[in-house]
Every structure is written in C-alpha cells, then in structure tokens.
N, C-alpha and C positions, 0 to 999 in steps of 0.2 A: 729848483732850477728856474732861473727866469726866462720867459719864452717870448720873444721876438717873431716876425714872418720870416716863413722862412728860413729855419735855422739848419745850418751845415754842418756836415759830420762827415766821420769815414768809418769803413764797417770796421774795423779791426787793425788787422795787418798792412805796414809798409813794406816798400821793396829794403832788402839788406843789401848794401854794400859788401863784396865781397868780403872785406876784412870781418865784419859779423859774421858773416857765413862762417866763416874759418874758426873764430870764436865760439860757435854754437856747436860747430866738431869737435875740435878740442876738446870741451867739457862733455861733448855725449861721449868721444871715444877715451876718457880719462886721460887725455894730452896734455889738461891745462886744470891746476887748482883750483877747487872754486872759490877761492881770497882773489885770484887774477881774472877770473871769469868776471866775480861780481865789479870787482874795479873800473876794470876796463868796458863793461857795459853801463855802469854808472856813467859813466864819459862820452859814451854813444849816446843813451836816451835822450837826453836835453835836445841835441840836434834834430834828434826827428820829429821830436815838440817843438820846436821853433818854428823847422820848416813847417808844418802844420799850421802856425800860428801866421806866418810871413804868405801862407797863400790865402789864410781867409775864413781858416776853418774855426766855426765857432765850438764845438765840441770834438775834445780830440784824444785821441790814444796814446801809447808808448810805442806801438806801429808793432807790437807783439815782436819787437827784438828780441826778447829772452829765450822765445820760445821754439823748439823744433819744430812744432805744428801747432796749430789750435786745436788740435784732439791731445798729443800726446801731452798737455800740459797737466791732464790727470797726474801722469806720473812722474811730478814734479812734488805733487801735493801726496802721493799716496807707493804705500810699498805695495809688491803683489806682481811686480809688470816686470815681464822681459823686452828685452830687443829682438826683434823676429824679421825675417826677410820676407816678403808680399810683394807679389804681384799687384802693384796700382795704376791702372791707365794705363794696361803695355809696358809698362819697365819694375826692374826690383828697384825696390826700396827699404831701408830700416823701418821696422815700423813697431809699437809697442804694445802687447800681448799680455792679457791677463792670464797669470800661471797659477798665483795662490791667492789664499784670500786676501783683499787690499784691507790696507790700514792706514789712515793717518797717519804721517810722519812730519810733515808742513804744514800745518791749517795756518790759514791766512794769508798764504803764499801770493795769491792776487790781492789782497788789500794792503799789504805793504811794497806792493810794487805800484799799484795806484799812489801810495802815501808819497813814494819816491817823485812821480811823475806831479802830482801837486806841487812838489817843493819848486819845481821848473818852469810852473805855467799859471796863469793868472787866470787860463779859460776852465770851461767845467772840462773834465774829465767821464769817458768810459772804457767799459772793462766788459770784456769778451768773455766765455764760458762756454766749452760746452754741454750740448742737451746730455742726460741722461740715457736718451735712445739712442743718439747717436753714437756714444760712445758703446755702448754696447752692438752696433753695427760695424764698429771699426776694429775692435779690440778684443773680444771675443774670436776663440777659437774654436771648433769641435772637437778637435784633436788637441790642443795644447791648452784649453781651459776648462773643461769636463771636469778636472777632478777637481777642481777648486769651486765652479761654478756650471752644474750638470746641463743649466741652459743657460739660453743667453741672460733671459728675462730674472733670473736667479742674480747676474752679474748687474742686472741694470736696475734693479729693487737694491742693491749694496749700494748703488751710487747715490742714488736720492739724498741720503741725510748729510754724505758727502760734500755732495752742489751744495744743498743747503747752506752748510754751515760757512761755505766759501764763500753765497749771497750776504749772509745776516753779517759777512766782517765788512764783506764791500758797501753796505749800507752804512755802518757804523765808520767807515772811513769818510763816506758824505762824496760817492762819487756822482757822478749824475746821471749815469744811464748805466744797467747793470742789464748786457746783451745775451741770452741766449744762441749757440750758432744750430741751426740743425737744417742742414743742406740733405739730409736724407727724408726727413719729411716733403721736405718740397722737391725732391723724385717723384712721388705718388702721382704729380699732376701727368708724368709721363706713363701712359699705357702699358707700354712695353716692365716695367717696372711694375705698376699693380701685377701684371696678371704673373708674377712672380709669387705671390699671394693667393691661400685660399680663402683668405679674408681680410683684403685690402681696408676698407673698413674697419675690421676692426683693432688691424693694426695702425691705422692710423687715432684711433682712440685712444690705445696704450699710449702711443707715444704721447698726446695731451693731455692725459693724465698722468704721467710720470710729472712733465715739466710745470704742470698744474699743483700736484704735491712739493715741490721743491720751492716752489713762492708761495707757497699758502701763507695767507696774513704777514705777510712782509710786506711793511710799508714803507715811508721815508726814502724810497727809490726809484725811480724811473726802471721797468721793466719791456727791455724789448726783446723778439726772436729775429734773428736772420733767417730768410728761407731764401735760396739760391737752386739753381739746377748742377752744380759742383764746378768746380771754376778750374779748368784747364790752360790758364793763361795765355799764349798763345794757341793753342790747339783748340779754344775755344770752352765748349759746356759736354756736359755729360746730356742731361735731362730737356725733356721736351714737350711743351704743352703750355697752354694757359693754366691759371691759378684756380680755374671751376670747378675740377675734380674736388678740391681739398676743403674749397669753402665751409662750408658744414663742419668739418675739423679745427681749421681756424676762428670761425666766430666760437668756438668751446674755451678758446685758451685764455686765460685771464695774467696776461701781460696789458701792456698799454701801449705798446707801439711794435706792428707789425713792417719791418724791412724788406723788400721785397726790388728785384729786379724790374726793370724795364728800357733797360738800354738795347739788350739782346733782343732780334726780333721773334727766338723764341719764348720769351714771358709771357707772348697774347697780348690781347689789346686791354687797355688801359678802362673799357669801363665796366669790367670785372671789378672795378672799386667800388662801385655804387650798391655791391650787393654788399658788402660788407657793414657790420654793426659800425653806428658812428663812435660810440666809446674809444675805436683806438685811433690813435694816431699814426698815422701813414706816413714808415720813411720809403723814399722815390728813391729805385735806384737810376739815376736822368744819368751816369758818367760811366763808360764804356771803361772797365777795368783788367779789359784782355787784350785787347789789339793795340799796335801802335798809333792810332789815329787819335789825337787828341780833340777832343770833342770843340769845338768853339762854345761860349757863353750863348750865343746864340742855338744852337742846337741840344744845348741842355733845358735852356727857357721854353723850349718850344716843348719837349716832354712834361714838363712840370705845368705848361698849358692846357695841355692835353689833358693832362690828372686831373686840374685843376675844375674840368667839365665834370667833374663827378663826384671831387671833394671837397669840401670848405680848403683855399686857402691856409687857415687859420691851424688845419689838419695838416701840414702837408711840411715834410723834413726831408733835405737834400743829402743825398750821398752815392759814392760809386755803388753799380752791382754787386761789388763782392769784395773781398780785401785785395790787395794787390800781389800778393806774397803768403799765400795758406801755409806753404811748405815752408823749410830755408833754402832748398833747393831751388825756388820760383826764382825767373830771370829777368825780371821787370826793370826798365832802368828807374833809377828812382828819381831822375829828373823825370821822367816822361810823369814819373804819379804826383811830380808839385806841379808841371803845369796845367796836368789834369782838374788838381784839385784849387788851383787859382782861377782856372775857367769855371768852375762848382762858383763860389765865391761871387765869379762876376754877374753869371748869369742870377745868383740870386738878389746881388745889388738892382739887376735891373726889373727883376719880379719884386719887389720888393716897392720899387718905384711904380708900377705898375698897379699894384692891389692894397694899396697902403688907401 
C-alpha cells in the first residue's frame, strides 16, 4: 500500500439507509432469499464506495452493509449461533449466542466481499474483524453456552484459528488494511470496568495474546486494532478514561496500526502518544462520529496538530472515532457521515500543505 501524509480512512461501518436496514431484516428474519439479499446488496455497495470516494477518502470500506453488527458477522462465517434477546445499553435487542460447537460453513466470507468491493473502487480497500475476545464478551452465555463451551475462554481458543483463516484469505485477496475491532479492550482504560476484575491485568493479557496468535507471521497486510470506549451514537460512549491504563497492553500487540479515538473529550489528552512504541502507526480518531455537529476542516486539523506534538507526521492516519452505524439499527443520517467525512478530507489537504 503506498503511503502518502496524511492518509484517510473510515473505521468500518456506514450509516444504512433505511431500505438496507429493511434488507438486513429480511434476511436475518428469513423474509427475503438470499439470491435477493445478495442482489440487491450488490446494487447498494457501489454507492457507499463512491460516496467514500467523492468525499476524499483514501482507504475505504463497503460501510459493513452486509452486516447485522460487527460482532455478529461471526455467524455468517460459522454454524453454532442462535439468535437470543439481550439486554444492550437499556433496551432488547437480537443478539447472536453461542449454543453449539461453531464450524466453518463460509470461510472466506469477508475476502469475497472485499474482492466485490475492489471490482467498484480504484482506492485500497479494508475489512473489519472482530477480536477474538471480544467476541467471546458478546456471544457467550453462562446459561445458553455451558454446554458447548463450559467457559467463555473455552469459546474464545475455538475462535482463533477461525479469525485466522479469515485474515490469511483477506491478505491473499490484497486488501490493505486488515482491522481488528475490540472496543472491549479499550473499556479497561475506564475504572469502573477493571475493578470488575480480579485481574484486570491479566485479563488484558489474554486478550493480546489471543489476537497476537491470530496474526502470528501473517504478512503481506497491513494489520490494525480499533479501540473505542463503545459507540452509543447519539447517546454518546460507554467507557471512560485516558489510554494509560492499557499502555503496557498495547505496546504487547504486534499489529502495525493502532486506531484510537480522540474527538470525544473522554479519550484524554493526546500526549499519551509519545509513550507509545514508535513501530506502530497512529490512526487519529480527529472526526466526531456520534453527535450531529459536523466537525469543520479546521477543527479536525487542529486535533491532528495536537497529535502531531508527539507523533512524526509521517505516523499519523486520519479517521472518525468509531464507525458510524455498529448496529443496523444506528440512526445516523448518512449525509451527516459524507460531510463528516469530506471535512476528514479537507482538513487533511490542509495538513498536508502544512507538513509536506
């Protein structure tokens, strides 16, 4: 992937236009074949690469149209999973539950949906995943996965070779950045969450070492993690704290580019970067991807100047805090995320003039 100053991205997800939404029921509630699901989302994708492309963005996604969630895409690629009702953030929701053992039934489910998304777009391309831990934070039951999987850590050693095999297709397809999301990691920075733990510590160790085993010696890709405080779109974040806590954790993981928020003013202040190893490359998240406030170019430049006290330039990759649409339920308008993501764009045309 060739690297410019400066280079633009989005974490993941776009906002879906209602008729997606309606599309993504369909197919979860067995409403709509999957011959009309895949059609009619081939027909969708292009647009959300475009728009992508029409505001500025140099690496870009498929805006995770396909998917219910960035967690449940597990069980797209794997049998084992029910649909269960959960309490999330105050209200029910569908949510997908490990009952039996999972199995492969898709592999390479995300690297042909990358291959799709190349055939529409001339920019590099990445592809989202989640952690290993994560999923075993989400998906895991006491009650309804016990007998498959007596703990959680039982369920989340099943996944490894899993991700794996889903990484080594996404390299061999020649995406460009192959993202890690694990927003439960980056809880730890908030208190109230360790002491949830009788070994904060050393649970944050497991979890970089699960995702440390799933890229081991996989090359030929750009390797990043998202870490977010959980992204409640309008309602704001879950998590609270600077990134100090987890340091230690993070300089363990052997990705190349750590994502990281900084628009929200609970992420802490910005030179919490300078303790970081230089090896990775720092994506900024400078563009406010919950409120309605549309950030100006100017007010995203001004974050990435800040960073900038602490990082090489040369380090330093733009994107919003978090996706704009985790769920398909998120009600993001998706104009409000192109002209989000055209101000990304402008502000870095003018960093760019700036540090060049």
């Amino acid at each position: 992937m060739e690297r410019g100053l400066f280079p633009t991205t989005v974490v993941g997800s776009m906002p879906r236009p209602q008729y997606v939404r309606d599309l993504i029921e369909s197919q979860v509630e067995g409403g709509g074949s999957s011959g009309d699901f895949r059609r009619m989302m081939d027909s969708a994708i292009p647009y959300v690469a475009q728009m992508q492309e029409l505001a500025g963005i140099d690496i870009i996604s498929d805006g995770e149209w396909r998917r219910k969630s960035y967690v449940g895409v597990i069980a797209d690629i794997c049998s084992g999973f029910d649909l269960s009702i959960k309490e999330v953030l105050g209200q029910r929701q569908t949510w997908h539950v490990v009952t039996s053992k999972i199995e492969v039934v898709n592999p390479g489910l995300l690297a042909r949906e990358a291959r799709f998304l190349k055939l529409h777009t001339g920019r590099n391309v990445k592809v989202a995943l989640p952690s290993p831990y994560l999923l075993g934070e989400r998906m895991w039951d006491p009650d309804l996965s016990s007998a498959a999987y007596p703990t959680r850590r039982d369920f989340t050693e099943a996944l490894v070779p899993v991700l794996r095999q889903e990484l080594e297709a996404l390299r061999d397809e020649g995406v460009a950045i192959a993202q890690f999301d694990d927003p439960h990691l980056c809880l730890f920075v908030d208190p109230k969450v360790r002491a949830g733990y009788d070994d904060p510590q050393a649970e944050l160790a497991y979890c970089v070492d699960l995702l440390n085993r799933v890229v081991k010696g996989v090359d030929g890709v750009r390797l990043a993690i998202h870490l977010c405080r959980r992204n409640k779109g309008r309602a704001g974040w879950v998590g609270e704290g600077g990134y100090e806590p987890i340091l230690p954790a993070l300089a363990n993981l052997k990705v190349d580019v750590l994502m990281l928020e900084f628009a929200i003013p609970a992420a802490g202040d910005f030179a919490v970067l300078r303790d970081l190893p230089e090896r990775f490359d720092i994506g900024l998240g400078c563009v406010d991807c919950r409120s309605s406030h549309i950030d100006t170019p100017d007010e995203i430049a001004d974050r990435v100047r800040r960073a900038a006290q602490y990082v090489a330039p040369e380090r330093i990759l733009l994107h919003p805090d978090c996706g704009f649409a985790p769920g398909s339920a998120a009600d993001i308008p998706l104009d409000e995320a192109y002209l989000k993501l055209r101000n990304e764009f402008l502000a870095a045309e003018m960093l760019r003039e700036e540090f060049r």
